[in-house]
N, CA, C and O atoms as a GROMACS GRO file, in nm:
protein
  408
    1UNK      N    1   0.084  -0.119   0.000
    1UNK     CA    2   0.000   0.000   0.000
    1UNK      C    3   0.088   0.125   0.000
    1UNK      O    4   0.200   0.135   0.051
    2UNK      N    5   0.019   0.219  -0.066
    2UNK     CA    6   0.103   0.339  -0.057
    2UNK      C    7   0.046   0.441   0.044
    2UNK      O    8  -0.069   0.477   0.065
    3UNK      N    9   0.193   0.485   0.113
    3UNK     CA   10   0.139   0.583   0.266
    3UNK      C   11   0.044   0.682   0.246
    3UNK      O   12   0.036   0.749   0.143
    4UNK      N   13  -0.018   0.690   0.330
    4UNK     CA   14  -0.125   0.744   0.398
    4UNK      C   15  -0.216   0.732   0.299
    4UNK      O   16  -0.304   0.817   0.318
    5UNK      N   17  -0.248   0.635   0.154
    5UNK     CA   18  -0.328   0.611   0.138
    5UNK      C   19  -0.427   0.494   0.145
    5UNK      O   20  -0.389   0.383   0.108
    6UNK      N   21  -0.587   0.518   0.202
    6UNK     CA   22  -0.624   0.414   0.224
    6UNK      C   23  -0.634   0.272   0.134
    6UNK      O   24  -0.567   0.294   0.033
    7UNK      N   25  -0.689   0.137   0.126
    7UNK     CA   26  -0.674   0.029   0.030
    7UNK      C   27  -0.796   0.068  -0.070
    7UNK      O   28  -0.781   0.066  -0.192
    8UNK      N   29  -0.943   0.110   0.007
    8UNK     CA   30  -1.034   0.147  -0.079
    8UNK      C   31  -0.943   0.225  -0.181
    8UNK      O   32  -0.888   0.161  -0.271
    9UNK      N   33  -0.928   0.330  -0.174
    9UNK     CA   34  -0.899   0.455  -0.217
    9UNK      C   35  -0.800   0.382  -0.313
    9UNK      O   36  -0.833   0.346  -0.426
   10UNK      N   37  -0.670   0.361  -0.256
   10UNK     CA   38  -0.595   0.268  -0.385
   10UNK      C   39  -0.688   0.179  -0.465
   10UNK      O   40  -0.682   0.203  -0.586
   11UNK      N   41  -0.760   0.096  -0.436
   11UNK     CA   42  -0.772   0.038  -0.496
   11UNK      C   43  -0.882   0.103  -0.645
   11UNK      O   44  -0.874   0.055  -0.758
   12UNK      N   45  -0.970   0.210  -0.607
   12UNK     CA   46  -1.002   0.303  -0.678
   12UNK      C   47  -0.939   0.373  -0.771
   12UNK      O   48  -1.001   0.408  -0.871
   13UNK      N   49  -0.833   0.398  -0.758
   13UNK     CA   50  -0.723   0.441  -0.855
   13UNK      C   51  -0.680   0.350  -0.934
   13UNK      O   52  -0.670   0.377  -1.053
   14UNK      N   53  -0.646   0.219  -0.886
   14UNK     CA   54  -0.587   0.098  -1.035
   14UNK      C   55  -0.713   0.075  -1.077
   14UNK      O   56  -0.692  -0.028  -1.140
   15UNK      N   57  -0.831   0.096  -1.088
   15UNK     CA   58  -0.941   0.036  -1.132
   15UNK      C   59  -1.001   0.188  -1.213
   15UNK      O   60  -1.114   0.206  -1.258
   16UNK      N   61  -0.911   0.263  -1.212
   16UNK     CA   62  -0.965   0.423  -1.262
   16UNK      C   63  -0.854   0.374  -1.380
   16UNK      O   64  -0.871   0.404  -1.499
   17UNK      N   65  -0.757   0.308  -1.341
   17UNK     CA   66  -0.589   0.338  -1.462
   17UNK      C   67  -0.507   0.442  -1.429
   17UNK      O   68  -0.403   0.464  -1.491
   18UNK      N   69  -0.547   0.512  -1.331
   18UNK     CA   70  -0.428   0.603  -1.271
   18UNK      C   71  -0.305   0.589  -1.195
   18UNK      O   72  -0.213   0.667  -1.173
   19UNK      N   73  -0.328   0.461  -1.160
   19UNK     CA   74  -0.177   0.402  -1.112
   19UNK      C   75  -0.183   0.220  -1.150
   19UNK      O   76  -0.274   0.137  -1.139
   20UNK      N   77  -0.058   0.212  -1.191
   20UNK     CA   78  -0.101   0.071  -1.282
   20UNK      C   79   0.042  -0.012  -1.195
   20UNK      O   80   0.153  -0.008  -1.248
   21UNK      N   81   0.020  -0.090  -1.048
   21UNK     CA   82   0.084  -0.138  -0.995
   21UNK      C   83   0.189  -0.292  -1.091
   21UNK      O   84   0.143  -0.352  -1.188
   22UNK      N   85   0.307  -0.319  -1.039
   22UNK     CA   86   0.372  -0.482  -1.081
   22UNK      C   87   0.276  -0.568  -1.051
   22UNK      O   88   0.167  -0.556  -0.995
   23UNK      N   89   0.336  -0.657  -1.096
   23UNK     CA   90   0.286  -0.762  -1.008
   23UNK      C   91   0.261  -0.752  -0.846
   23UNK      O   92   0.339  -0.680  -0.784
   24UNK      N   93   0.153  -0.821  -0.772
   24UNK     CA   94   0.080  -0.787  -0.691
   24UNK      C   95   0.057  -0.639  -0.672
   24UNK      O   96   0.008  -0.564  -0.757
   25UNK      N   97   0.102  -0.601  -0.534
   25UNK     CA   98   0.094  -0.438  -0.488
   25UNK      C   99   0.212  -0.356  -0.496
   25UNK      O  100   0.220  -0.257  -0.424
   26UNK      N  101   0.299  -0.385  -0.573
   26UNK     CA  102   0.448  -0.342  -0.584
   26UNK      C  103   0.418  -0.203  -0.665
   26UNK      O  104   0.355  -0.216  -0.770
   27UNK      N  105   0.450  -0.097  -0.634
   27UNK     CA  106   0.410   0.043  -0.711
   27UNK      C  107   0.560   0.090  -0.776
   27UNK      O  108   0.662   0.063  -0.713
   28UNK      N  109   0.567   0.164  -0.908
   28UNK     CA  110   0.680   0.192  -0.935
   28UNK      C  111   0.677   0.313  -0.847
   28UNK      O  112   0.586   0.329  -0.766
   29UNK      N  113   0.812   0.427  -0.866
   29UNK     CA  114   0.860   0.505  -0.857
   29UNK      C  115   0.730   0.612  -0.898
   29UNK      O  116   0.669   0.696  -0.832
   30UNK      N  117   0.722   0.574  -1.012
   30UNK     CA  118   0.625   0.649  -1.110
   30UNK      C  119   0.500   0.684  -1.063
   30UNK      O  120   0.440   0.790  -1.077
   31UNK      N  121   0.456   0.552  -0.986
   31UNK     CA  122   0.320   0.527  -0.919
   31UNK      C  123   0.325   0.631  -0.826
   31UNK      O  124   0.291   0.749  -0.841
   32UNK      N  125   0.373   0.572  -0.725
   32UNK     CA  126   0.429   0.695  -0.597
   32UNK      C  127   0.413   0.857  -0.600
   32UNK      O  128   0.368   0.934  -0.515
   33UNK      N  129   0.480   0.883  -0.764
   33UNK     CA  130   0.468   1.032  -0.827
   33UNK      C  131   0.327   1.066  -0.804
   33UNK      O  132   0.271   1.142  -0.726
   34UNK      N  133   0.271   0.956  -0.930
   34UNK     CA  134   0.132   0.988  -0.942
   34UNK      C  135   0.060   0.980  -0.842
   34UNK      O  136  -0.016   1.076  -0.858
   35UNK      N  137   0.027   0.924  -0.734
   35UNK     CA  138  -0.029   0.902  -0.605
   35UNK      C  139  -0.046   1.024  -0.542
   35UNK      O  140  -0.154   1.045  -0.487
   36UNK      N  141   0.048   1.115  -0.541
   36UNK     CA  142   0.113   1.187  -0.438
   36UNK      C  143   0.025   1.292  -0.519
   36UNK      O  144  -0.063   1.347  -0.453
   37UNK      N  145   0.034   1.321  -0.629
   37UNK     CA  146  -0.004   1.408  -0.744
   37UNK      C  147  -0.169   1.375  -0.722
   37UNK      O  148  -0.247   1.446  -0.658
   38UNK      N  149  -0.196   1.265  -0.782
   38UNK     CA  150  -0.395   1.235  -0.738
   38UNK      C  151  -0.446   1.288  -0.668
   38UNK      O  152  -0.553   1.346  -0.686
   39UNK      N  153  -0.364   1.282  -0.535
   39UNK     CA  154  -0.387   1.300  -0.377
   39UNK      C  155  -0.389   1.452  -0.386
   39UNK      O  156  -0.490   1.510  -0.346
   40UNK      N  157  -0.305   1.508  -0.425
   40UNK     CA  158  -0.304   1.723  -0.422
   40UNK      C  159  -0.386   1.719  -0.518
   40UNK      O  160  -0.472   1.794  -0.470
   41UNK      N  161  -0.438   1.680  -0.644
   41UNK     CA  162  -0.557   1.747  -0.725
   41UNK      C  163  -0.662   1.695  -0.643
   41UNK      O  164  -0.746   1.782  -0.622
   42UNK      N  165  -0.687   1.591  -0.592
   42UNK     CA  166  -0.791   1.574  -0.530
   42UNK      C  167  -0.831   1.684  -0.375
   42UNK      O  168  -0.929   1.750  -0.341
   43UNK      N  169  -0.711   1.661  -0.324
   43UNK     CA  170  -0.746   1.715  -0.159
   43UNK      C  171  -0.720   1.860  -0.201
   43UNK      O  172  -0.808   1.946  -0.190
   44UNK      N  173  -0.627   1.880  -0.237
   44UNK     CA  174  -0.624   2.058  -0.235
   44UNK      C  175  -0.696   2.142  -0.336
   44UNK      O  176  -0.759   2.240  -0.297
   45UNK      N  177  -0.688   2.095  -0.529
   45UNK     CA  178  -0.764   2.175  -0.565
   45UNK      C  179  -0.866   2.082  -0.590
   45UNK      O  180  -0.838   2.028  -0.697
   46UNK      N  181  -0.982   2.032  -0.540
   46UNK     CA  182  -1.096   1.914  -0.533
   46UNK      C  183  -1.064   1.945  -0.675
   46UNK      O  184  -1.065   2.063  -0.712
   47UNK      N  185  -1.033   1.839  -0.766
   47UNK     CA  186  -1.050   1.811  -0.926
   47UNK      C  187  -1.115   1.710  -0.898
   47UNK      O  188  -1.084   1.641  -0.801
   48UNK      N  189  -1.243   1.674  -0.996
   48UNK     CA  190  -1.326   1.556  -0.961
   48UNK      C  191  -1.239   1.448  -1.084
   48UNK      O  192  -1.138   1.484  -1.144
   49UNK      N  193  -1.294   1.335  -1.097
   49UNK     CA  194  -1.241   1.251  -1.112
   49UNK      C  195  -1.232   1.254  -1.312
   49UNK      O  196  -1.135   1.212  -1.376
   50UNK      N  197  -1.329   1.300  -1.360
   50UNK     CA  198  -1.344   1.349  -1.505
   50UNK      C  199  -1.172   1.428  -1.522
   50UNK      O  200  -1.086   1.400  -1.606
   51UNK      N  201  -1.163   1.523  -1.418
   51UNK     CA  202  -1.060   1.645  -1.446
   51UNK      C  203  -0.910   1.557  -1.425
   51UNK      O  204  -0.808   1.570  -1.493
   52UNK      N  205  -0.932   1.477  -1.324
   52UNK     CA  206  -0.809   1.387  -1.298
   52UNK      C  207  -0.792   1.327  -1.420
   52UNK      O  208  -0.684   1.352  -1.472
   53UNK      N  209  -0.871   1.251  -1.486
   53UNK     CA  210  -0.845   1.190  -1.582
   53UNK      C  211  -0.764   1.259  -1.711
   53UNK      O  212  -0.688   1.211  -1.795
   54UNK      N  213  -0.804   1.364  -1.694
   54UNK     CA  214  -0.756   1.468  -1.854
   54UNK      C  215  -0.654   1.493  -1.812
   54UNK      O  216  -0.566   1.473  -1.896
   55UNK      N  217  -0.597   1.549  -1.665
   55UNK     CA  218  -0.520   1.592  -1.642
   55UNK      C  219  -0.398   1.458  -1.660
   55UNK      O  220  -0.298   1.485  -1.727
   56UNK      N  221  -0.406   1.358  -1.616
   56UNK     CA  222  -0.283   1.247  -1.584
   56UNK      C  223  -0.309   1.203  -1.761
   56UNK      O  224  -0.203   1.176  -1.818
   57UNK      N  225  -0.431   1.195  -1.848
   57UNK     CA  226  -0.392   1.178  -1.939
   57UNK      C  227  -0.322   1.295  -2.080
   57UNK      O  228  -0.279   1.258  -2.190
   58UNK      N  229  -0.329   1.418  -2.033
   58UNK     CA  230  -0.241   1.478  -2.099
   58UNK      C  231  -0.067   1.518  -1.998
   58UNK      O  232   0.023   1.586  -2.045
   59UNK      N  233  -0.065   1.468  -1.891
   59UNK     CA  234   0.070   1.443  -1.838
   59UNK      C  235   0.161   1.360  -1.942
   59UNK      O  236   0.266   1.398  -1.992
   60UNK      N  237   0.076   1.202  -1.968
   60UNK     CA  238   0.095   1.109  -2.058
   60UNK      C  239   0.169   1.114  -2.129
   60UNK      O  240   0.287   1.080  -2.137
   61UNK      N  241   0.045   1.193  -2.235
   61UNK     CA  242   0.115   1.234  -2.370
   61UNK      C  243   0.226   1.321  -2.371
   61UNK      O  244   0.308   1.322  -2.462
   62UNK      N  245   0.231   1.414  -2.244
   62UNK     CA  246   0.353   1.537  -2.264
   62UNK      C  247   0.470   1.416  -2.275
   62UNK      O  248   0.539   1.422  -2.377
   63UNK      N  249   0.503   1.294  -2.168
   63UNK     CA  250   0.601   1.285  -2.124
   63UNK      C  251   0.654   1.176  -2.252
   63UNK      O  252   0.771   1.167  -2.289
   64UNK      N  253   0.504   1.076  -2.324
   64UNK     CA  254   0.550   1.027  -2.456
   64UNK      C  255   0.609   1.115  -2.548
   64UNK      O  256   0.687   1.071  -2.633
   65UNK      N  257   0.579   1.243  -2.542
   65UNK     CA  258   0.653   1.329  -2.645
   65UNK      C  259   0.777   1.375  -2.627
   65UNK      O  260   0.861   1.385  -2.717
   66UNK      N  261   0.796   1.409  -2.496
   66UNK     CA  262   0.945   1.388  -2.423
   66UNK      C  263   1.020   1.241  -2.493
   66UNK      O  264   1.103   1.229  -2.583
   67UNK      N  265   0.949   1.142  -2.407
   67UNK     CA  266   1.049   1.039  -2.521
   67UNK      C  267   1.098   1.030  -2.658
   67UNK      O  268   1.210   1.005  -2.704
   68UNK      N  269   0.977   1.059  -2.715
   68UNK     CA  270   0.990   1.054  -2.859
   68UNK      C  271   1.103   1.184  -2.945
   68UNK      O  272   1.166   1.194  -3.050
   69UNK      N  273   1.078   1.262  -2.824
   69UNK     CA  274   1.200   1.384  -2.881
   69UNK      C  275   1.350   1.347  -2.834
   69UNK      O  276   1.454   1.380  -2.891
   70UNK      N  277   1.335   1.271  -2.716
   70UNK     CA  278   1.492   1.251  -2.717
   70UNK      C  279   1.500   1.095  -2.795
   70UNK      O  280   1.613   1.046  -2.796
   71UNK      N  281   1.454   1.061  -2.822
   71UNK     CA  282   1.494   0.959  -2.948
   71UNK      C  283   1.540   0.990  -3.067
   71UNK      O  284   1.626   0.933  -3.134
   72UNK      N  285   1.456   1.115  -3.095
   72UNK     CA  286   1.434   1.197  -3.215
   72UNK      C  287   1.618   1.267  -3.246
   72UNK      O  288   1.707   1.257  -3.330
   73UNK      N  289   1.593   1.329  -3.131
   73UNK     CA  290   1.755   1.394  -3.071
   73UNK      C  291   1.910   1.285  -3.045
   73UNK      O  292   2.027   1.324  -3.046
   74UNK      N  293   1.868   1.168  -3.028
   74UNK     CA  294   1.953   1.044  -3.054
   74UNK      C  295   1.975   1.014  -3.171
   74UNK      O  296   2.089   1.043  -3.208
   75UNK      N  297   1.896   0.958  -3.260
   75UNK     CA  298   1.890   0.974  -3.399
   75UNK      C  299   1.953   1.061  -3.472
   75UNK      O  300   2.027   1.032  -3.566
   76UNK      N  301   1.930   1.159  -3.437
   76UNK     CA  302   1.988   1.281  -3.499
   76UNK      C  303   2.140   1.317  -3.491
   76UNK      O  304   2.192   1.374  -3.586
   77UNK      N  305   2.220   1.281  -3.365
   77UNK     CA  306   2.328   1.340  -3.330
   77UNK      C  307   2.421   1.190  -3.408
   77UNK      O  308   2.543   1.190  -3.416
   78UNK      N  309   2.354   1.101  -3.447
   78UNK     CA  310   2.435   0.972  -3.541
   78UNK      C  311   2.455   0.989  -3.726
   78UNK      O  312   2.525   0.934  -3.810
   79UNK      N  313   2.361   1.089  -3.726
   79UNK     CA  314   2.338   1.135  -3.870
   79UNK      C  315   2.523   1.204  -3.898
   79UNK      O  316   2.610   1.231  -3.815
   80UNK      N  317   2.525   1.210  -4.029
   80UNK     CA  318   2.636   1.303  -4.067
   80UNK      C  319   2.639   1.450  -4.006
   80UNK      O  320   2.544   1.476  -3.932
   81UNK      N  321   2.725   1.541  -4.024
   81UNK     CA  322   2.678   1.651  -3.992
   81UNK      C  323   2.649   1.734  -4.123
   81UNK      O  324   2.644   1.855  -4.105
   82UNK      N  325   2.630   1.692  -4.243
   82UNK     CA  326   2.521   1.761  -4.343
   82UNK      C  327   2.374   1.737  -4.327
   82UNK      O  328   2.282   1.810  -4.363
   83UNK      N  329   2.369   1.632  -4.272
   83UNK     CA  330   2.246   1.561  -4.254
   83UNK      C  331   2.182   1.666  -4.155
   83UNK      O  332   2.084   1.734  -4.185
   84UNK      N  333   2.251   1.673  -4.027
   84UNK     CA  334   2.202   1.749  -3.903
   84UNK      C  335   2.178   1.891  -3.930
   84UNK      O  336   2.098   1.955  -3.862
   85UNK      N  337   2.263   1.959  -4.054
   85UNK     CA  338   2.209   2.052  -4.003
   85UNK      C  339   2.109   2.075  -4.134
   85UNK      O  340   2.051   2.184  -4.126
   86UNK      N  341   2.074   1.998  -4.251
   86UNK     CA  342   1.965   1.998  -4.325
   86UNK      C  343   1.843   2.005  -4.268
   86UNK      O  344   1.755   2.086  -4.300
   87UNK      N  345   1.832   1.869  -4.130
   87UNK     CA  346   1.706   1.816  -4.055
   87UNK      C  347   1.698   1.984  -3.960
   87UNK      O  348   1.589   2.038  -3.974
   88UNK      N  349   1.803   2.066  -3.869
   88UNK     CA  350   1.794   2.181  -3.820
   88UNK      C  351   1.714   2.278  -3.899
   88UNK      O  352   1.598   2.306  -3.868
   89UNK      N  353   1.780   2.334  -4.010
   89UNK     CA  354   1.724   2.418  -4.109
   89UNK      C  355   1.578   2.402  -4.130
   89UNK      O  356   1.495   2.487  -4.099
   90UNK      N  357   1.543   2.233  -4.211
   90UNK     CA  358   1.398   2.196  -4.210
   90UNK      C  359   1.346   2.219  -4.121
   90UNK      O  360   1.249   2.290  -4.147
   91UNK      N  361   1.356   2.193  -3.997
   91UNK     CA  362   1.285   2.231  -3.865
   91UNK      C  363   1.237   2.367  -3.802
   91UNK      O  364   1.130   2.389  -3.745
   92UNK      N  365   1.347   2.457  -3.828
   92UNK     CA  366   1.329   2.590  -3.855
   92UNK      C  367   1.211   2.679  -3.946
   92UNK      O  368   1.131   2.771  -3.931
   93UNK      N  369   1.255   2.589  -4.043
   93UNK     CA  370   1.157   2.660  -4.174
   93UNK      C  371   1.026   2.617  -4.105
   93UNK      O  372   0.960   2.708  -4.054
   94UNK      N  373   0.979   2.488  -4.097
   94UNK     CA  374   0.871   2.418  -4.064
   94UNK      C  375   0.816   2.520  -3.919
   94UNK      O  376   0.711   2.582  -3.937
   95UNK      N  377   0.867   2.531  -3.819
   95UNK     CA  378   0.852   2.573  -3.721
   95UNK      C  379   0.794   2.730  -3.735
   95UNK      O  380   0.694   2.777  -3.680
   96UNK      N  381   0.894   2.802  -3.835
   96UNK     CA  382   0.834   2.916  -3.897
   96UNK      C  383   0.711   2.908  -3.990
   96UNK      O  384   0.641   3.007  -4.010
   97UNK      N  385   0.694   2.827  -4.029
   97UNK     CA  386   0.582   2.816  -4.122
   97UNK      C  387   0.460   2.799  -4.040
   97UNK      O  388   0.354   2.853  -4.069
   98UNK      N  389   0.481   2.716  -3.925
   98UNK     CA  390   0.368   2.690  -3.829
   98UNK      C  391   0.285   2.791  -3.778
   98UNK      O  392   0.164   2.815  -3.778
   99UNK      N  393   0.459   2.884  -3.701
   99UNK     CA  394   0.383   2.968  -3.645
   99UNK      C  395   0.336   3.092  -3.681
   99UNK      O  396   0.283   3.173  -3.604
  100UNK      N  397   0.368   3.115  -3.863
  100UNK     CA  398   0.249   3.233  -3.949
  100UNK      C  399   0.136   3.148  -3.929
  100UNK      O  400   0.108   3.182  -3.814
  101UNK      N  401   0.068   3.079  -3.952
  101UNK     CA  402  -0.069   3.019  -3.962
  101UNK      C  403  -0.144   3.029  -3.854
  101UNK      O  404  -0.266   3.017  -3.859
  102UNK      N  405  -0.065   3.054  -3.727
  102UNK     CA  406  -0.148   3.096  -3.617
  102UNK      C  407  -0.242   3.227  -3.617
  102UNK      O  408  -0.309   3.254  -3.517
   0.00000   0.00000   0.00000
C-alpha cells in the first residue's frame, strides 16, 4: 500500500488506470509520483475525477513526447553533420511556417 493512502482509495485508482501497480501491490517510482499528485488534485484543488483523468492523461502524452524527442535527438546526433544541419534548417523553416498560420 502506498502511505497514507487508504486500500479502498488505492484500490479506486488501479481500477480508474491512474496508477497501474507490478505484479501484486508493488508500485513503481512512477506510481508513488502519481499518487502523491492524485492526492493534491484531489485534496487541495478538489478536481473531480473526469478532471483527474484529462489531467494524468495529458501528463501522458507530454512525457510520450518527451520520449519521442529525445529519441528523435539520438537519432539525430548519429546522422552526418550535413544531414544534421539539413534536418535543423527543415525544422526551422517548418517551425516558422507553423507559427504564421497561427
Amino acid at each position: 500500500m502506498i502511505a497514507s493512502i487508504d486500500e479502498p482509495t488505492l484500490e479506486d485508482w488501479v481500477q480508474h488506470g491512474w496508477l497501474r501497480p507490478n505484479s501484486g501491490r508493488d508500485f513503481s517510482e512512477m506510481d508513488l509520483a502519481r499518487a502523491r499528485l492524485i492526492s493534491d488534485l484531489r485534496e487541495q484543488l478538489q478536481i473531480n475525477e473526469d478532471g483527474i483523468d484529462v489531467i494524468l492523461d495529458l501528463l501522458d502524452q507530454l512525457h510520450g513526447l518527451r520520449r519521442v524527442s529525445r529519441s528523435f535527438s539520438a537519432a539525430t546526433r548519429l546522422q552526418p553533420v550535413q544531414v544534421r544541419r539539413k534536418l535543423r534548417a527543415d525544422v526551422r523553416r517548418l517551425s516558422n511556417l507553423l507559427d504564421s498560420r497561427r
